[in-house]
MIDOSE-1310 file (N, C-alpha, C; in nm, 2 decimals, decimal comma, always signed):
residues 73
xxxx	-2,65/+0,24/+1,64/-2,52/+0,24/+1,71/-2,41/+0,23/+1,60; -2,32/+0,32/+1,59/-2,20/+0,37/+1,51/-2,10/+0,26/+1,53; -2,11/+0,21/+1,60/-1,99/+0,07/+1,68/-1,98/-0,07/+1,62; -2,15/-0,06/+1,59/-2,21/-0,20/+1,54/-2,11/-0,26/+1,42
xxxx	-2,06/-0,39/+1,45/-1,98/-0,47/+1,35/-2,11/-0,47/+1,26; -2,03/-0,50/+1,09/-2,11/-0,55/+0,98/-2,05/-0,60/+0,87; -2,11/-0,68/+0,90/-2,01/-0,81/+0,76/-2,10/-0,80/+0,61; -1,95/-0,74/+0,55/-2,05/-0,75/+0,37/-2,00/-0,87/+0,34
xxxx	-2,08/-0,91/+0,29/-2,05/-1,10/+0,25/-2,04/-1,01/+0,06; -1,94/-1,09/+0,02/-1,88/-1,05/-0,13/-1,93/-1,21/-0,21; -1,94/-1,22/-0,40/-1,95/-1,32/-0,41/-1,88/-1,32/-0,58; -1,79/-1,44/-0,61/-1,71/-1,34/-0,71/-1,73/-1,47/-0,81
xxxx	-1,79/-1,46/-0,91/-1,73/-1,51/-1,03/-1,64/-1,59/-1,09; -1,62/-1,71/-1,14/-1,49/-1,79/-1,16/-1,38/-1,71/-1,24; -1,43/-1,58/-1,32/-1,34/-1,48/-1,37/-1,24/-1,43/-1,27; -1,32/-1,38/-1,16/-1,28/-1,30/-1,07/-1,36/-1,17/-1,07
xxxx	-1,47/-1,15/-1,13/-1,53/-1,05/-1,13/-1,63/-1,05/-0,99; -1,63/-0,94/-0,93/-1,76/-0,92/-0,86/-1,92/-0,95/-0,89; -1,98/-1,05/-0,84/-2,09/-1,02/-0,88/-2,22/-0,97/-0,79; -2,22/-0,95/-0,69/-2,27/-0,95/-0,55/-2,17/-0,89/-0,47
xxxx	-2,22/-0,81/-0,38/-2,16/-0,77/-0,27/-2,29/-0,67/-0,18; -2,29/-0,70/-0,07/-2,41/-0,55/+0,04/-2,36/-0,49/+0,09; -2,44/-0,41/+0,11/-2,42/-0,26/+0,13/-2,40/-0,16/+0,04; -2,41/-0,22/-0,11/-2,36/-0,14/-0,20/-2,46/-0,02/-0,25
xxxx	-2,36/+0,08/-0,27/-2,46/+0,22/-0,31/-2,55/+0,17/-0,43; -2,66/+0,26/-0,50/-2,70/+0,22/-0,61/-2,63/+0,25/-0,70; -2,57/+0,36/-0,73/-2,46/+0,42/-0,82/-2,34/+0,33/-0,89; -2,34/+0,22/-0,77/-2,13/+0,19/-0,79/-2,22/+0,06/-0,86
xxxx	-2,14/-0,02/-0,91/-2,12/-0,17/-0,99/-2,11/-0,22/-0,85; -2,08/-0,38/-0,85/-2,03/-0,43/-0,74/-1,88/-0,47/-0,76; -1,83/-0,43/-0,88/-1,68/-0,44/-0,87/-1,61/-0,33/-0,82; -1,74/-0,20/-0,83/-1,67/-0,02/-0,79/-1,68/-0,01/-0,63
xxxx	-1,79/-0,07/-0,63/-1,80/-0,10/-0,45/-1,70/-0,19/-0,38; -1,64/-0,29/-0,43/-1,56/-0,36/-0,44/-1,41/-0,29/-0,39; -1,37/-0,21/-0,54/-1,23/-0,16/-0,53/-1,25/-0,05/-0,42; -1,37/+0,00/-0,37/-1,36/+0,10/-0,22/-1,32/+0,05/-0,15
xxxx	-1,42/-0,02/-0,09/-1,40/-0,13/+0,04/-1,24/-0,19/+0,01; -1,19/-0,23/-0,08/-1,05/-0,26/-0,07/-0,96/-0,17/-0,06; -0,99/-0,06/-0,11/-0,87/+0,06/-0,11/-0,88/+0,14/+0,01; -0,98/+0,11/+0,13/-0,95/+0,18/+0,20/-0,93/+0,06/+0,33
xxxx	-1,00/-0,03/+0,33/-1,01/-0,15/+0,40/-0,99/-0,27/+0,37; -0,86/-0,31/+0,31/-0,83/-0,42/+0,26/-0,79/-0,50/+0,35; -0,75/-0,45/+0,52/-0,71/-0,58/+0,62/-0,84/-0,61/+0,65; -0,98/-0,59/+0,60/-1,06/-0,62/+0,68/-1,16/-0,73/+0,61
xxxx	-1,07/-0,76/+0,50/-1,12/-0,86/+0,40/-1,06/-1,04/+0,42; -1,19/-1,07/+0,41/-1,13/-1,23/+0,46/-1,19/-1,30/+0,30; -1,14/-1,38/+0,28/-1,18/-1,45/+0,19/-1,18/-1,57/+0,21; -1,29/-1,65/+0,21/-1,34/-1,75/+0,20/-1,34/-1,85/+0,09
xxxx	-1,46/-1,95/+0,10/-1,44/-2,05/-0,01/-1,54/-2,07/-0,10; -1,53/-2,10/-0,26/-1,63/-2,11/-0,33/-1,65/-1,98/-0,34; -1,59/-1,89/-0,45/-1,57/-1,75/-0,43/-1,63/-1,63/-0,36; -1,62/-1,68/-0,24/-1,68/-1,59/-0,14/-1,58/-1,48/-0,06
xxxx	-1,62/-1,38/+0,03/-1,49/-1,32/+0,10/-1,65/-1,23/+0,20; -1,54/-1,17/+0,27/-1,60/-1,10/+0,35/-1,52/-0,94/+0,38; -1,63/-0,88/+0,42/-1,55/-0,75/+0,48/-1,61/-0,70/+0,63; -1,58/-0,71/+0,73/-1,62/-0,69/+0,88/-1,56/-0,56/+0,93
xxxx	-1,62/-0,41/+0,91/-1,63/-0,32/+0,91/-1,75/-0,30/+1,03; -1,70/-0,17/+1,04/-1,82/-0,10/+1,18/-1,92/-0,02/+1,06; -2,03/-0,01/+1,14/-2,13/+0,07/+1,04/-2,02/+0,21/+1,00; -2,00/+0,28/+1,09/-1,97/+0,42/+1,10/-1,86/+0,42/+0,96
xxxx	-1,77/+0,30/+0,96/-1,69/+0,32/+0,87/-1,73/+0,30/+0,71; -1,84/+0,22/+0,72/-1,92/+0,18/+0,57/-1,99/+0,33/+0,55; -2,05/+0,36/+0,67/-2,12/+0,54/+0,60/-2,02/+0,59/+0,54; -1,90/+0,61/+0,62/-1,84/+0,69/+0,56/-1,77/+0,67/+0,44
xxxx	-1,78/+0,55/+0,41/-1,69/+0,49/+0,28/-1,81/+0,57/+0,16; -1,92/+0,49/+0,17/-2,06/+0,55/+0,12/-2,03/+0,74/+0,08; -2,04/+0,77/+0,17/-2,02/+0,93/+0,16/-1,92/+1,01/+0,05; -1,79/+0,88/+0,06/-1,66/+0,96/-0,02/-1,72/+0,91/-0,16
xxxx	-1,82/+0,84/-0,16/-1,86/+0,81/-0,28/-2,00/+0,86/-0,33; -1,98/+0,97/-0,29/-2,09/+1,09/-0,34/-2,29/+1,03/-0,32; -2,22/+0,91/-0,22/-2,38/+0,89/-0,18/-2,39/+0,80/-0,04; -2,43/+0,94/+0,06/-2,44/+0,88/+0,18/-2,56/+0,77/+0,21
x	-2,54/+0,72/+0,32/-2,65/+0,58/+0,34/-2,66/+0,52/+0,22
C-alpha cells in the first residue's frame, strides 16, 4: 500500500553528523540520505531527544525520493 505512513527514525552524533538513519539506499552515506529527505521533506522532520529525529513520510514518497537518487527501492 503506497499510502502506508513510515517513520525513518535518524540518529546523530554529538558532532552533528549522521550516523544511522533507514531506509537508506546502499549508495548514499547516511548524511547523503540525510540531506534528501531534508531537501525535499524537511516539514516532515521531527526531532527528538538524545540525538534522535524522525521523518514520517508515506512509502510512495520515500520510493520516490530513492528513485531521484538513481536507486529505486
Amino acid at each position: 500500500m503506497n499510502s502506508q505512513q513510515v517513520i525513518i527514525h535518524v540518529r546523530f552524533a554529538p558532532n552533528g553528523r549522521v550516523i544511522q538513519i533507514s531506509e537508506r539506499p546502499a549508495k548514499l552515506t547516511p548524511n547523503q540520505w540525510f540531506d534528501v529527505l531534508n531537501a525535499h521533506a524537511s516539514s516532515a522532520f521531527r526531532p527528538l531527544a538524545r540525538g534522535r529525529g524522525i521523518f514520517q513520510l508515506t512509502r510512495a514518497a520515500i520510493e520516490a525520493f530513492k528513485q531521484q537518487t538513481g536507486r529505486p527501492g
